[in-house]
N, C-alpha and C positions, 0 to 999 in steps of 0.2 A: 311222547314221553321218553324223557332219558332212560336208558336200560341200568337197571343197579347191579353193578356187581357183587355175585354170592360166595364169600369169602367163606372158608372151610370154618366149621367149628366145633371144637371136640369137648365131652363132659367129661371129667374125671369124677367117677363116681354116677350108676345111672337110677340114682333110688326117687323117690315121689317126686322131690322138685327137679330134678334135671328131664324126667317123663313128662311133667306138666310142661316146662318152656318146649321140649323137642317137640310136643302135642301142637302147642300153642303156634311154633315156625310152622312146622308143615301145613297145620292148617289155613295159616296167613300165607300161604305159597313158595317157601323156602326150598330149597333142592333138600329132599331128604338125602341124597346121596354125598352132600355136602355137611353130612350130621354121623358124627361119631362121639360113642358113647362107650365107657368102659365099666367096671366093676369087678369088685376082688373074687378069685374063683373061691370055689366050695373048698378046695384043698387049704386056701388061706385063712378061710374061716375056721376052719378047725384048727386053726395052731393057737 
């Protein structure tokens, strides 16, 4: 079998749906460490 290469991939935003696909990769065997995911901090939410 061909080996796939696991291209980086990042969420902007990491609320129910960017949890569900990142749940869904790693489970299908994705490199979690080729999974980044961000979200606005607590200071941003108060303004």
């Amino acid at each position: 079998m061909a080996q796939i290469e696991h291209r980086k991939i990042a969420f902007i935003g990491a609320g129910n749906m960017a949890r569900s696909i990142i749940a869904g990769l790693v489970e299908s065997g994705y490199p979690a460490q080729n999974i980044t995911a961000t979200a606005p901090s607590q200071t941003e939410e108060m303004r």
